[in-house]
C-alpha positions as CSV (number, residue, x, y, z in Angstrom):
1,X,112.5,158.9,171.7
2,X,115.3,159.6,169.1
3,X,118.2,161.6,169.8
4,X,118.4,165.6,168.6
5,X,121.6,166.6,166.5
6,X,122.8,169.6,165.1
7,X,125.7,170.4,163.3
8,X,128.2,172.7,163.4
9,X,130.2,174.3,160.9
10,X,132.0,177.4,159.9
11,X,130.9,178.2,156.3
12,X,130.7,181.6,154.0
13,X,127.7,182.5,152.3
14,X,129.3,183.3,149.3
15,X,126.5,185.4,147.6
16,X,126.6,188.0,151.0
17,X,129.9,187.9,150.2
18,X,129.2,189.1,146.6
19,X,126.8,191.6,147.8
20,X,129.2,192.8,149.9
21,X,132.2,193.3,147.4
22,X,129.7,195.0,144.9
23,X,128.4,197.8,147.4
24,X,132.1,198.0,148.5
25,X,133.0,198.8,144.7
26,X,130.5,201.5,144.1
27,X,131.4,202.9,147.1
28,X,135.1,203.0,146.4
29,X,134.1,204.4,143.0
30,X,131.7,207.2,144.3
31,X,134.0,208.3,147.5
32,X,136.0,211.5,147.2
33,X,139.4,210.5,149.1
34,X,139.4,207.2,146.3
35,X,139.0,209.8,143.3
36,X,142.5,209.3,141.1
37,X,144.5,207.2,142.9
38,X,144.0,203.9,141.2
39,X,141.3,202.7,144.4
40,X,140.0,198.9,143.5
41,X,138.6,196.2,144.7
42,X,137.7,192.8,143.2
43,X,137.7,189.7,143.1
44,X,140.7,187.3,141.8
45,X,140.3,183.8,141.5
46,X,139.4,182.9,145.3
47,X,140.9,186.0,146.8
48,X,139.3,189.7,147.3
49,X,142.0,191.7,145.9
50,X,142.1,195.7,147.1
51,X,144.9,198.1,145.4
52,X,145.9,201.7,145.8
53,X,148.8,203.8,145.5
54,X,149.5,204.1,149.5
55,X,149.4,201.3,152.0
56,X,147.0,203.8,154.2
57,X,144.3,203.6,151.6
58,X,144.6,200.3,150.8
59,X,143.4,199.6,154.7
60,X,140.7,202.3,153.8
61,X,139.6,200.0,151.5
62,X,139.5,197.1,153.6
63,X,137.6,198.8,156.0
64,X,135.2,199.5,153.5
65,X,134.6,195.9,152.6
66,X,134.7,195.0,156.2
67,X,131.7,197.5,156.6
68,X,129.8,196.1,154.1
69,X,130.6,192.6,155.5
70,X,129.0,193.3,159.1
71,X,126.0,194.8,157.8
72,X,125.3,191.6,155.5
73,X,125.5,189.5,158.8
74,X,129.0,188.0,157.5
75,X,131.5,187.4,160.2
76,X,135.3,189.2,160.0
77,X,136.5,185.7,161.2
78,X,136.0,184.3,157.6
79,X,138.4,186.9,156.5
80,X,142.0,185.9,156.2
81,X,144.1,189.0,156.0
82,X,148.1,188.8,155.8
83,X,149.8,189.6,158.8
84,X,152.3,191.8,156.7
85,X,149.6,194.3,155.1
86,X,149.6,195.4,152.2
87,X,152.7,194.8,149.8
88,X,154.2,197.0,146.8
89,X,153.6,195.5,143.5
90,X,155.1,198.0,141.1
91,X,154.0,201.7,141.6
92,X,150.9,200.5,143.5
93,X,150.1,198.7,147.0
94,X,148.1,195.7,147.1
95,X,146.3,193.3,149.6
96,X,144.9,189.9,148.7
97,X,142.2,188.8,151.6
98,X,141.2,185.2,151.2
99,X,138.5,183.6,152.9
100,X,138.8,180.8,155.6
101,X,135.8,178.2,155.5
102,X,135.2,174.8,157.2
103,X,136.5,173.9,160.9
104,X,139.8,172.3,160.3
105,X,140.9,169.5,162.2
106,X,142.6,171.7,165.0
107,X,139.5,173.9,164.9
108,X,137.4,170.9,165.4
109,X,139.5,169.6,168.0
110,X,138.9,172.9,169.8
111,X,135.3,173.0,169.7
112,X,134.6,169.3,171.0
113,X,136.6,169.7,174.1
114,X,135.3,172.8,174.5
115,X,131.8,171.1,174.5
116,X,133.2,168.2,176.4
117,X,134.9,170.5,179.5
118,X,132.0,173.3,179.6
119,X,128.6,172.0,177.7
120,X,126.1,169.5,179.3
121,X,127.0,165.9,180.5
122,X,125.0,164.3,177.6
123,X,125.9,165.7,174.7
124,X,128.1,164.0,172.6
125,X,130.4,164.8,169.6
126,X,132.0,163.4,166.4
127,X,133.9,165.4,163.8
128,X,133.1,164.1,160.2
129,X,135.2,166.4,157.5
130,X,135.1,169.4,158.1
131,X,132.0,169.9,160.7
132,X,131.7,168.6,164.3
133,X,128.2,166.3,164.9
134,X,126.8,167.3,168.6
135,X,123.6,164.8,169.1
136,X,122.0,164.3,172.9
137,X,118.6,163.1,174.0
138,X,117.9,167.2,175.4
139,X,117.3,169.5,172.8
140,X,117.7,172.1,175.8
141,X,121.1,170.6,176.1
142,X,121.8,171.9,172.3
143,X,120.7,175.5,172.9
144,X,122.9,175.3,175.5
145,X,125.9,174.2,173.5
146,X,124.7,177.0,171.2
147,X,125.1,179.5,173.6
148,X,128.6,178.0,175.3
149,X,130.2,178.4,171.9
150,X,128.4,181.7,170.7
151,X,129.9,183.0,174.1
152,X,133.6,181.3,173.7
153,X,136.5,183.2,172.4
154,X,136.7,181.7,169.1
155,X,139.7,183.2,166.1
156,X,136.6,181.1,164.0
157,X,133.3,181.3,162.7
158,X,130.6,179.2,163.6
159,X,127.1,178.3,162.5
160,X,124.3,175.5,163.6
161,X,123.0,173.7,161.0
162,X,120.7,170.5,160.5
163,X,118.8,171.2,163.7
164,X,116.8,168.1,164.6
């Protein structure tokens, strides 16, 4: 019998993404506390850009987009926002939140010894790019990789993908 692989990877579905923004930009629009005060949020180039004219509502904002996020099933892990907060640019605040995708080679790193300390005996792992390979003869011992890195404390995203 031929072995079962799966990979994993930490990607963004870009169109929930979408989604998201656009019901966080009528909401901004509609909202009373964002009436006159410059509120936006859109997106530049690769980056979700939010601006306002105090730092407080900027972070209004974000938590806006970040409800909208959860309820599209999108992790707040893929969001990358700036330690500093948001920055004065002119008469206004803004905040540019980019968005983290694929397991980079420390992330990678991190996930195969994780499956190599805690996961099943037989499972083995190789990182191609940007996605870690786990292939054993047990798909029971994939579910239970599944689960080990569901349940580990990751500052990531993951997703299974290519189940065979």
């Amino acid at each position: 019998m031929a072995d079962s692989s799966m990979d994993i990877v930490s990607k963004v579905d870009r169109q929930e993404v979408d989604n998201a923004l656009n019901q966080a930009v009528k909401e901004v629009a509609q909202r009373y506390d964002f009436k006159n005060i410059g509120a936006s949020i859109a997106w530049s180039g690769e980056k979700i850009v939010m601006t306002a004219n105090s730092e407080e509502r900027v972070l209004a904002i974000l938590d806006v987009l970040e409800t909208k996020l959860i309820k599209r099933g999108v992790s707040l892990k893929h969001l990358d926002v700036p330690e500093n907060g948001p920055q004065l640019s002119g008469k206004e605040y803004r905040l540019e939140v980019s968005l983290k995708e694929g397991l980079a080679g420390e992330n990678a790193k991190k996930v195969t010894k994780i499956i190599r300390e805690e996961g099943p005996k037989g499972v083995k792992t190789q990182i191609t790019g940007d996605e870690v390979r786990a292939t054993s003869k047990s798909r029971d011992d994939l579910q239970e990789v599944q689960a080990l890195l569901k349940g580990a404390d990751l500052d990531f995203a993951v997703q299974f993908t290519n189940y065979r």
